[in-house]
DRENKE-11594 format. One record per residue (C-alpha): residue number from 1; residue in one letter; chain; z, y, x. Coordinates in steps of 0.05 Angstrom, whole numbers. Layout:
{num = NUM residu = A chaine = A Z = Z Y = Y X = X} $
...
//
This chain:
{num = 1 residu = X chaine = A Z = -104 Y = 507 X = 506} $
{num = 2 residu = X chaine = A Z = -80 Y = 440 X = 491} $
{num = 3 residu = X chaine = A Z = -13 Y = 403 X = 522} $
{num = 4 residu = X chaine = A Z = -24 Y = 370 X = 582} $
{num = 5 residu = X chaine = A Z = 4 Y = 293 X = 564} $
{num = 6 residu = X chaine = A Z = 42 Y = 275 X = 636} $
{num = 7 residu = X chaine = A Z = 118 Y = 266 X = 628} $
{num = 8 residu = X chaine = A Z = 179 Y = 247 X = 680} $
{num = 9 residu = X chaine = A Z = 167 Y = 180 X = 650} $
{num = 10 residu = X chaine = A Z = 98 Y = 166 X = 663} $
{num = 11 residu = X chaine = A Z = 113 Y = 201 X = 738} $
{num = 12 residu = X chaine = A Z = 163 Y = 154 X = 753} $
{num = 13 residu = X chaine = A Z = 120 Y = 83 X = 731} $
{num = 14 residu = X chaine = A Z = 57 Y = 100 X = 757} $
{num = 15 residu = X chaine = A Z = 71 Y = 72 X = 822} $
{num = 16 residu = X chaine = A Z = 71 Y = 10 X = 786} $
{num = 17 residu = X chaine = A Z = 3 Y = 14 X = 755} $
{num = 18 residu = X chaine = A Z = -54 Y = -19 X = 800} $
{num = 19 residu = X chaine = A Z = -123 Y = 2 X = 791} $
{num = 20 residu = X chaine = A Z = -177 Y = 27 X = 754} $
{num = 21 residu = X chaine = A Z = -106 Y = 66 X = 737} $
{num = 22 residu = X chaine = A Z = -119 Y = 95 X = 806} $
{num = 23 residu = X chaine = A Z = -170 Y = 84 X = 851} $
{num = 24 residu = X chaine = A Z = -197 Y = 24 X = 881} $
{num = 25 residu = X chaine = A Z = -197 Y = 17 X = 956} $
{num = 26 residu = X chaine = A Z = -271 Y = 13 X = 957} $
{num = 27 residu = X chaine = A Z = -277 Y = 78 X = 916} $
{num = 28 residu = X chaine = A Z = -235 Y = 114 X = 959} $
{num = 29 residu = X chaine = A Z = -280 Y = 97 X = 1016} $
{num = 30 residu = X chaine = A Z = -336 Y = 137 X = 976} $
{num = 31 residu = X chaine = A Z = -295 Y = 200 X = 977} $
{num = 32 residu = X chaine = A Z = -276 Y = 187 X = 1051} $
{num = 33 residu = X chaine = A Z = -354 Y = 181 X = 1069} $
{num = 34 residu = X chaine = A Z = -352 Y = 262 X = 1044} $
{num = 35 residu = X chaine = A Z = -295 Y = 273 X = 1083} $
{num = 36 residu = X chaine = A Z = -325 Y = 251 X = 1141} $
{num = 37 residu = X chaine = A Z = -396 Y = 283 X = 1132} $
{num = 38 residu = X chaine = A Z = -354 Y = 353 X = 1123} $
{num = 39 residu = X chaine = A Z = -304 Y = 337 X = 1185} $
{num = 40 residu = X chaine = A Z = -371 Y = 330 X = 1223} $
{num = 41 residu = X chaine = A Z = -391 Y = 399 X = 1206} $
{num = 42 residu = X chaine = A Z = -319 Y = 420 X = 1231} $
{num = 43 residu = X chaine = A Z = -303 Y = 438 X = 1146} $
{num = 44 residu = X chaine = A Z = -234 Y = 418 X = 1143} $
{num = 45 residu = X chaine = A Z = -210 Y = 458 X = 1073} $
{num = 46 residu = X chaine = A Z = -194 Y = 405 X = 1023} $
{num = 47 residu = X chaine = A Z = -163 Y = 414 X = 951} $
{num = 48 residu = X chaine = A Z = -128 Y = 354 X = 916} $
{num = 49 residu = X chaine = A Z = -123 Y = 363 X = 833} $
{num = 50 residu = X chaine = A Z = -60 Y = 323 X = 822} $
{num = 51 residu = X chaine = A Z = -25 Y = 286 X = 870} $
{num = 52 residu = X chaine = A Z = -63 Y = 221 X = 890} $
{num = 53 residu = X chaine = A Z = -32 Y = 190 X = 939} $
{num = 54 residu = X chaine = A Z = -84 Y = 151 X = 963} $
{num = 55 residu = X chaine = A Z = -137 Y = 221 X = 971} $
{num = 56 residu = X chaine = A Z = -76 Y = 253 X = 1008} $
{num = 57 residu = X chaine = A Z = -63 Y = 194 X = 1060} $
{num = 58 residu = X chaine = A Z = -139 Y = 193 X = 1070} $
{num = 59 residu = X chaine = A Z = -142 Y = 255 X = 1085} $
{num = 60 residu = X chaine = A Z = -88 Y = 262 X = 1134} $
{num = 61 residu = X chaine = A Z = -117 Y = 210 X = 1170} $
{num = 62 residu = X chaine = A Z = -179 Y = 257 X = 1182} $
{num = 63 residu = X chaine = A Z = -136 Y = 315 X = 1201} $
{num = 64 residu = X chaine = A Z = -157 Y = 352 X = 1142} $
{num = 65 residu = X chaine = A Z = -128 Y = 420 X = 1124} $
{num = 66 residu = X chaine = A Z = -101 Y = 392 X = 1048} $
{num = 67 residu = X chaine = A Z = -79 Y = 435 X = 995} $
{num = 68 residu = X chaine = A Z = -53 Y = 398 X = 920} $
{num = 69 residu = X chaine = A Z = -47 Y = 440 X = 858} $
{num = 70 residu = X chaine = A Z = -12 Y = 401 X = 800} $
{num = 71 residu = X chaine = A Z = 25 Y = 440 X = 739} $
{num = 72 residu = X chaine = A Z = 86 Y = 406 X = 758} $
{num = 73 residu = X chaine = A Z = 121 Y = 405 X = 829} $
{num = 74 residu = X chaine = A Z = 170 Y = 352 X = 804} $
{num = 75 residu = X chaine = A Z = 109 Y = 302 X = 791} $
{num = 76 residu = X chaine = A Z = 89 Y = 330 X = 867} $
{num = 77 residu = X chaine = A Z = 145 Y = 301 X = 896} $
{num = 78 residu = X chaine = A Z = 171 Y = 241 X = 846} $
{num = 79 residu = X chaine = A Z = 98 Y = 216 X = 857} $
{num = 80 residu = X chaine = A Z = 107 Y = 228 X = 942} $
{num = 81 residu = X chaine = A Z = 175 Y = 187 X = 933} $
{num = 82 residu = X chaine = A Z = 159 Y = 130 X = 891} $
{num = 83 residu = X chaine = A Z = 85 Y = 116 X = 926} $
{num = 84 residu = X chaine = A Z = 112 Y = 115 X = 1000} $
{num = 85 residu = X chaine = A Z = 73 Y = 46 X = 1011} $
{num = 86 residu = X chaine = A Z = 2 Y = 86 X = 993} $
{num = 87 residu = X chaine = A Z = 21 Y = 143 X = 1051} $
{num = 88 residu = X chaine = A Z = -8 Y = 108 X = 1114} $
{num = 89 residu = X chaine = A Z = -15 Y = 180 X = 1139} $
{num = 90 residu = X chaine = A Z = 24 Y = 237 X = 1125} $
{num = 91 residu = X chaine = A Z = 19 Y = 307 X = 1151} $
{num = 92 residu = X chaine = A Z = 21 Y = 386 X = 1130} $
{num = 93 residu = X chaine = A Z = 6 Y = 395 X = 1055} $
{num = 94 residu = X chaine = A Z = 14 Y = 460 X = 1016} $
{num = 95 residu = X chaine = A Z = 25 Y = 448 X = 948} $
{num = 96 residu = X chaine = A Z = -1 Y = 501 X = 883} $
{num = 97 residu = X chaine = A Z = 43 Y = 497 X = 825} $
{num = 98 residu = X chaine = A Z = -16 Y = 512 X = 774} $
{num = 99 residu = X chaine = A Z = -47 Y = 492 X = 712} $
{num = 100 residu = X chaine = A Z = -127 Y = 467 X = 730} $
{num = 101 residu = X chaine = A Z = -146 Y = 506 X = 669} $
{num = 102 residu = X chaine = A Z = -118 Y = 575 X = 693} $
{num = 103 residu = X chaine = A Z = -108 Y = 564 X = 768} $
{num = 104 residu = X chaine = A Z = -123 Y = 621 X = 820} $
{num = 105 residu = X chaine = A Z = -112 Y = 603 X = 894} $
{num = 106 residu = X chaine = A Z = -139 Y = 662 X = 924} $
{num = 107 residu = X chaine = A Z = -177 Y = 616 X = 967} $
{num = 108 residu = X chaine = A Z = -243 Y = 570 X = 964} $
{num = 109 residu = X chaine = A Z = -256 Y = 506 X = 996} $
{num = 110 residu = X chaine = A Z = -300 Y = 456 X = 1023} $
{num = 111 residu = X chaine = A Z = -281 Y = 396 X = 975} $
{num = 112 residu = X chaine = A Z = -241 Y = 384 X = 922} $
{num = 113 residu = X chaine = A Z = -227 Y = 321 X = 902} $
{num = 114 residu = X chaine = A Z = -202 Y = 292 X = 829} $
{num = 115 residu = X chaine = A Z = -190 Y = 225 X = 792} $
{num = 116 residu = X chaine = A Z = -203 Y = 225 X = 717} $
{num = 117 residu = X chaine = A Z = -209 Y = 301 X = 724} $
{num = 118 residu = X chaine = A Z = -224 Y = 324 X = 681} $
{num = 119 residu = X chaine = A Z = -213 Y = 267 X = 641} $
{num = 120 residu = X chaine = A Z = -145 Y = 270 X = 623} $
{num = 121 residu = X chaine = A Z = -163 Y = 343 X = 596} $
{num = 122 residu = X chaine = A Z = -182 Y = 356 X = 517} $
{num = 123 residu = X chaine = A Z = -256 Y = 370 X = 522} $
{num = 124 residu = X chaine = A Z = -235 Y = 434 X = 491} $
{num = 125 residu = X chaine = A Z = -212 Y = 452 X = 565} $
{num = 126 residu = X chaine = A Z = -277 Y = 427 X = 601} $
{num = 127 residu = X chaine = A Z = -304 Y = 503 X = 605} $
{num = 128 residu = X chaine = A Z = -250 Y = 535 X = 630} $
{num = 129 residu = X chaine = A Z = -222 Y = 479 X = 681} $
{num = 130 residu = X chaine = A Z = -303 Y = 481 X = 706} $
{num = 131 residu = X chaine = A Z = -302 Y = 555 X = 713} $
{num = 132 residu = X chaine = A Z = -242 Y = 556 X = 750} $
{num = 133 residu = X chaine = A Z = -266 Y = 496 X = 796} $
{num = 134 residu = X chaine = A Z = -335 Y = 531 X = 810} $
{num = 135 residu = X chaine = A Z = -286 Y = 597 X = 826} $
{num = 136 residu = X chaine = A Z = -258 Y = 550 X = 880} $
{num = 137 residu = X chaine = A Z = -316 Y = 514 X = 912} $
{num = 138 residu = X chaine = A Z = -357 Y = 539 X = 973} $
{num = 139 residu = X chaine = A Z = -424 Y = 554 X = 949} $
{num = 140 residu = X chaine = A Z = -439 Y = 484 X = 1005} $
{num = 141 residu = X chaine = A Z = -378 Y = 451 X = 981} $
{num = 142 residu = X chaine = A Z = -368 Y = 380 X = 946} $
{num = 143 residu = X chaine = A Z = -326 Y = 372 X = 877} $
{num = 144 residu = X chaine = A Z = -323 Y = 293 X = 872} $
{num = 145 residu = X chaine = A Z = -287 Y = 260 X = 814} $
{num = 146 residu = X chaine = A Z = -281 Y = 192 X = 780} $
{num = 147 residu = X chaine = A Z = -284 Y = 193 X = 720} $
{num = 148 residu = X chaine = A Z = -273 Y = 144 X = 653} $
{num = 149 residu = X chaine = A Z = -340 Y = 143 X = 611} $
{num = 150 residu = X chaine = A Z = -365 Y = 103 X = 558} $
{num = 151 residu = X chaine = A Z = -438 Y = 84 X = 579} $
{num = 152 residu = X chaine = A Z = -461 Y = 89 X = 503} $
{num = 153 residu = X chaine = A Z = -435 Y = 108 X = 440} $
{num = 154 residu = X chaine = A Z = -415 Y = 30 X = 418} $
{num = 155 residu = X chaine = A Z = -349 Y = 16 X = 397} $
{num = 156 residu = X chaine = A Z = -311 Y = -30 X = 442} $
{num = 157 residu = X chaine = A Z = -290 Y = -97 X = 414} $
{num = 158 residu = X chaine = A Z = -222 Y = -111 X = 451} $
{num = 159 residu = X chaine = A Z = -214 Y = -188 X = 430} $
{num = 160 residu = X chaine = A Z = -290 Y = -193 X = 449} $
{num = 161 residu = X chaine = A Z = -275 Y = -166 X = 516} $
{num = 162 residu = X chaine = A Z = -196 Y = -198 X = 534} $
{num = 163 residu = X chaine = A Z = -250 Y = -273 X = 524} $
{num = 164 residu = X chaine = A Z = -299 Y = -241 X = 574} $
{num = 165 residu = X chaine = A Z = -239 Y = -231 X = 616} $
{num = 166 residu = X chaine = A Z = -209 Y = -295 X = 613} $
{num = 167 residu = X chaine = A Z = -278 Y = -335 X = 619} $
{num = 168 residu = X chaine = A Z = -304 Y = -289 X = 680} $
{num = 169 residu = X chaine = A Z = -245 Y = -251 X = 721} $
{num = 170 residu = X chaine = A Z = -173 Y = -292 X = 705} $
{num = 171 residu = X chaine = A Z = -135 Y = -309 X = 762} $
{num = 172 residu = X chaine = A Z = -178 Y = -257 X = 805} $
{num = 173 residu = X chaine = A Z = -158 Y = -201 X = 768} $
{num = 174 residu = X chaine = A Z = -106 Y = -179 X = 711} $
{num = 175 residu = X chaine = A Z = -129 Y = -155 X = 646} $
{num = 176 residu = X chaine = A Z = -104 Y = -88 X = 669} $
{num = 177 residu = X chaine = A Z = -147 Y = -83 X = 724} $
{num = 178 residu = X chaine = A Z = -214 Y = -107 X = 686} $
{num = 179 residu = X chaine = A Z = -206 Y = -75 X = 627} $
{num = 180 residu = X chaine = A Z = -151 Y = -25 X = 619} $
{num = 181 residu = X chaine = A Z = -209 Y = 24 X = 597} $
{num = 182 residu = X chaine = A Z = -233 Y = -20 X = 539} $
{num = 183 residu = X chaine = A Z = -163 Y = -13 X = 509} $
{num = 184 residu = X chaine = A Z = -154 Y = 63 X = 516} $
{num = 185 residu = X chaine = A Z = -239 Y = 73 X = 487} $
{num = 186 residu = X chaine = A Z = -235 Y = 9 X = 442} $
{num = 187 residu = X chaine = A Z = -206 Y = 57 X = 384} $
{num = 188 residu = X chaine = A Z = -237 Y = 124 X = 404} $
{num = 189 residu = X chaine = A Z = -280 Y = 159 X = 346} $
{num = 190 residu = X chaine = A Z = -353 Y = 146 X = 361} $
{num = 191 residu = X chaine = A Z = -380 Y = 213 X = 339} $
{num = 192 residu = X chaine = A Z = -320 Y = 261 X = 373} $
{num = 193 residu = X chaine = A Z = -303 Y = 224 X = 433} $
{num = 194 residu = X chaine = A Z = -232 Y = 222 X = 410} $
{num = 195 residu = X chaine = A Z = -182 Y = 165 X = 412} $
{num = 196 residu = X chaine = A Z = -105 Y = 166 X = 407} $
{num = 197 residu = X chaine = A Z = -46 Y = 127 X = 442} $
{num = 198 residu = X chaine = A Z = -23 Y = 92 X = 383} $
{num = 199 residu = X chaine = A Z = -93 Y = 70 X = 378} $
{num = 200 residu = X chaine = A Z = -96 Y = 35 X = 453} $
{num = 201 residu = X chaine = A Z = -26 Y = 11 X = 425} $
{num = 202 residu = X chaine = A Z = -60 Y = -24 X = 363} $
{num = 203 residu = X chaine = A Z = -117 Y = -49 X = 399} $
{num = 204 residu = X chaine = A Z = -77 Y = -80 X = 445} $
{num = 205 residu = X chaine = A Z = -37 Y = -112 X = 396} $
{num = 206 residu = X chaine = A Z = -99 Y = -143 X = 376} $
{num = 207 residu = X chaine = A Z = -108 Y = -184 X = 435} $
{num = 208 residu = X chaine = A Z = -34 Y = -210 X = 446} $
{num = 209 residu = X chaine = A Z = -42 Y = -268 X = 433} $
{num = 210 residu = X chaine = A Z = -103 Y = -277 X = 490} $
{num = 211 residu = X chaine = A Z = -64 Y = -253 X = 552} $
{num = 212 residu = X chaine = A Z = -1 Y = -284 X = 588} $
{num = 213 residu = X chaine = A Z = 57 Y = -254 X = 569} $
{num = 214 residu = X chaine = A Z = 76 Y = -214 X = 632} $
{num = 215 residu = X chaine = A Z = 10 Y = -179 X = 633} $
{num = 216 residu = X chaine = A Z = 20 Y = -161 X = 560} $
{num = 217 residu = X chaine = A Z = 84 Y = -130 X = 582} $
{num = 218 residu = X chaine = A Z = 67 Y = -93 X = 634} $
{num = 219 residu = X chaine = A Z = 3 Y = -65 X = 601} $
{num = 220 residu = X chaine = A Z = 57 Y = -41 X = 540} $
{num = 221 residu = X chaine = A Z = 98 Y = -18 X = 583} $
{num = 222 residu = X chaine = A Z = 38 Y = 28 X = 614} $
{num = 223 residu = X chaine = A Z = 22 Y = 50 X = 545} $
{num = 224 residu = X chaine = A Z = 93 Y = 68 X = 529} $
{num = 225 residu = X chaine = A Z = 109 Y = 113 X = 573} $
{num = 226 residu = X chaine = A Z = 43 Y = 154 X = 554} $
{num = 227 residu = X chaine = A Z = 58 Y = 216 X = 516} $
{num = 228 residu = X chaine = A Z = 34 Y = 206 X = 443} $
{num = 229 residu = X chaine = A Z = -20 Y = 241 X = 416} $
{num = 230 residu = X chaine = A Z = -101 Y = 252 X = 428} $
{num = 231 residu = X chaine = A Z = -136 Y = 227 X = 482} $
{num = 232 residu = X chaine = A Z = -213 Y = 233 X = 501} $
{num = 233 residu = X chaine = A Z = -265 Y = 183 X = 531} $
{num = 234 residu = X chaine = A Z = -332 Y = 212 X = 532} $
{num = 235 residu = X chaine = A Z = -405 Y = 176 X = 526} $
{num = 236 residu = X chaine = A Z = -434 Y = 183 X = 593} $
{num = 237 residu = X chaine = A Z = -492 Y = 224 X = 587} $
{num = 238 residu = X chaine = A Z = -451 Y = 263 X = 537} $
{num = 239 residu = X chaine = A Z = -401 Y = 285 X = 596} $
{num = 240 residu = X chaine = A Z = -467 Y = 298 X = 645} $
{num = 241 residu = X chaine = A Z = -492 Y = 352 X = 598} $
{num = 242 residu = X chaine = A Z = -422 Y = 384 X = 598} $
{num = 243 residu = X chaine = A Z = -432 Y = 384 X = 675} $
{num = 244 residu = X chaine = A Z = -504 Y = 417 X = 675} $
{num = 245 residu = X chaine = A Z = -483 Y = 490 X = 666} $
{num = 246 residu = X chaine = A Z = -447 Y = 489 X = 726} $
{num = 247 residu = X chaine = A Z = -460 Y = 440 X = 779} $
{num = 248 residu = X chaine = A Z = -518 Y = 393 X = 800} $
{num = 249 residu = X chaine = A Z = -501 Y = 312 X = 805} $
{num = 250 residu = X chaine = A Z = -516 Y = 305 X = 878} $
{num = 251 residu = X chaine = A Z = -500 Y = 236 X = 878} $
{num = 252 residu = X chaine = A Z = -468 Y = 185 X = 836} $
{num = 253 residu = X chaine = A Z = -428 Y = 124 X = 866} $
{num = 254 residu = X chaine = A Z = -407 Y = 56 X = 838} $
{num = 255 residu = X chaine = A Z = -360 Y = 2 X = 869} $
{num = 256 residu = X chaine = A Z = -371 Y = -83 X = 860} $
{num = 257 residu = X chaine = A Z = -299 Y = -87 X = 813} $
{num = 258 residu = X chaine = A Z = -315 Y = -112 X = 740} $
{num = 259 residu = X chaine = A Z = -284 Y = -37 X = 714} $
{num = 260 residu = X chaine = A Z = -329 Y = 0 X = 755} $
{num = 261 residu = X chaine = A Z = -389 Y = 7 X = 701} $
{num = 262 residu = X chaine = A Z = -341 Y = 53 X = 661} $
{num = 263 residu = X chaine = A Z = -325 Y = 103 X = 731} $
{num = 264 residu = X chaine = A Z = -375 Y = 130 X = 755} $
{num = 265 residu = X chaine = A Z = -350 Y = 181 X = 814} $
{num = 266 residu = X chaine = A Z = -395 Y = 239 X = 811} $
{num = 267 residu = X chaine = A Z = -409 Y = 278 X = 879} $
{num = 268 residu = X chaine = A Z = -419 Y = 357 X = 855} $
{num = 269 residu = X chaine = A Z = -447 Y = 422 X = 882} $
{num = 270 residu = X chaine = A Z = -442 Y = 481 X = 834} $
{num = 271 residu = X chaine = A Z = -505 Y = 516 X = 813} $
{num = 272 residu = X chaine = A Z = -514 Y = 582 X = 854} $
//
């Protein structure tokens, strides 16, 4: 199996990072819609993959039983410590110290929610992290992710898209929060899906000289703390057929933010 790439580092900035890094508001509200249709049907069991903050607070606020497996409980809690703004509501929470790929809970549940999961997995580990989420899932049960997908197999031009940026979205919106996917796909190999660090590094060197300096830093300063190495961004219906042996797309949601095109969040039922 390959390496996950999370590191103390990256832990301790991402409370810095706004979205697409994370969720918007208005996507969260998609995954709270599901929340609410199961709370309805008195279906409380809810599994976090990772530690989002903002899926944990949410569901608090519904009184739902909420479980979090993440490989590392030191991420768990330096995640908890440095996003206490993002906790509106706080409650119970028992946490799995597990690898998604390998993880056995000894229990199934009702939904289980992820952001870029499982995204920030090779695609070598797609199999065996979907085998051990269908292991996990009530045969009625919801697996809703966001996930970052090319829709086609064009290669992004980053100067192209830092001019969209700044004729369309500037002073609305950072760079970051338009466009932080175009950087991390704009270098990713069109026939593998596979891209690299130091190539979002390049590519954003490439468009220095468009953005105000403090938006360049902070966006290096994102991409520094990222562990070197591979990194993959699938093409859309690529990623759907890697789905079809083992769930059905029940629904798929978009939000009105310019990065939305490239997250879809996919609302899942395995196949039984």
């Amino acid at each position: 199996m390959t390496k996950d790439n999370w590191q103390p580092t990256k832990a301790e900035f991402w409370h810095k990072l706004p979205a697409p890094a994370r969720p918007w508001d208005s996507e969260g509200k998609w995954f709270e819609t599901y929340v609410e249709e199961k709370k309805a049907e008195g279906k409380l069991d809810v599994l976090i993959l990772g530690s989002t903050v903002e899926f944990r607070s949410m569901c608090h606020k519904h009184g739902m039983n909420v479980h979090i497996v993440d490989f590392s409980e030191e991420f768990y809690h330096l995640l908890t410590d440095t996003q206490k703004e993002r906790m509106q509501y706080t409650g119970p929470e028992t946490f799995y110290k597990e690898d998604w790929r390998t993880m056995d809970l000894g229990k199934q549940f009702d939904l289980i929610f992820g952001d870029w999961v499982p995204g920030v997995l090779h695609t070598d580990d797609y199999d065996a992290f979907y085998k051990r989420v269908v292991a996990h899932l009530k045969d009625d049960g919801y697996f809703i992710g966001r996930e970052c997908l090319r829709p086609n197999h064009e290669l992004v031009d980053a100067v192209a898209r830092v001019k969209e940026h700044n004729e369309k979205w500037a002073g609305r919106y950072t760079f970051y929060e338009t466009s932080m996917q175009y950087i991390y796909g704009s270098r990713v190999d069109a026939a593998t899906n596979i891209g690299s660090i130091a190539g979002a590094k390049d590519a954003l060197e490439t468009i220095k000289q468009y953005l105000p300096p403090e938006e360049y830093d902070h966006f290096n300063t994102a991409l520094s703390v990222e562990r070197d190495g591979s990194l993959s961004i699938m093409v859309k219906n690529d990623f759907e057929k890697t789905l079809a042996p083992y769930f059905d797309i029940i629904a798929e949601h978009h939000v009105e933010e310019p990065s939305s095109e490239w997250y879809p969040i996919y609302v899942l039922k395995k196949k039984t």
